[in-house]
N, C-alpha and C positions, 0 to 999 in steps of 0.2 A: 440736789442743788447744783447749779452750772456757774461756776467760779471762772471770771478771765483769769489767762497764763500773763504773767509779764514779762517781757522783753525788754534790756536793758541794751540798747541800739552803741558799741562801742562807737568811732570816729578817730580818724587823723587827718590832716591836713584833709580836710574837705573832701574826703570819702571814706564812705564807710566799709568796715571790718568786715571780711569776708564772712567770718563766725556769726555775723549779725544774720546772714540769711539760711545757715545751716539752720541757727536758730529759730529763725520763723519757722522754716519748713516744719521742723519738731516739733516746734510750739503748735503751730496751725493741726499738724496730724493729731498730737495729742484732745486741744481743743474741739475735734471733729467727731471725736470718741465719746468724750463726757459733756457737749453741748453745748461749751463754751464759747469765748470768741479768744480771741489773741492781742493785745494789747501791749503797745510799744512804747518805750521812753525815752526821748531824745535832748539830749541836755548838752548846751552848749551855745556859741553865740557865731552866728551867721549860719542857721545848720536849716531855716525854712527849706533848703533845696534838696536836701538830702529826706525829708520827709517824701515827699515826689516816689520816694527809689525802694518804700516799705510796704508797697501791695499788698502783703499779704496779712497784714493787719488789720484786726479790727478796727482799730481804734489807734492813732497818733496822739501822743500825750509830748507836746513840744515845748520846752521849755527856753527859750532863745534870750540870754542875756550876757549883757557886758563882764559881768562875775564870771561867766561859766567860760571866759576863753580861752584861758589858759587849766589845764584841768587839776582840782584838788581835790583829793576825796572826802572832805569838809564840805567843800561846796556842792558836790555831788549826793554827800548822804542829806544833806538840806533839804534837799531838792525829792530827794527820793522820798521823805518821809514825810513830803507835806503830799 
């Protein structure tokens, strides 16, 4: 079976987390291994542009709203679990 990896894409002031691309890279090599793809989630409000900067993902999972601009881990496990 070939499971996508997920990637939870951190953010601050409108760029993202250096860790965020350590993580692709891991993400991506592992999914390279077991046939998977890599799969990203970007949660937050005005973040369309930083999608742009996550190449090496399968798959952009973006969720861009007014809730999400200030960050609460309420509003993020929400989010993650639908």
């Amino acid at each position: 079976m070939h499971a996508n990896i997920l990637v939870i894409a951190e953010h601050l002031k409108g760029r993202l987390s250096g860790i965020v691309f350590e993580m692709l890279g891991k993400a991506h090599a592992l999914a390279t291994e077991t046939g998977g793809g890599v799969d990203v989630l970007l949660m937050g409000h005005g973040v369309h542009a930083l999608a742009e900067e996550l190449g090496l993902a399968s798959r952009v999972l973006l969720c861009d709203h007014p809730a999400l601009a200030a960050y609460t881990p309420q509003a993020c496990l929400h989010v993650a679990e639908q």
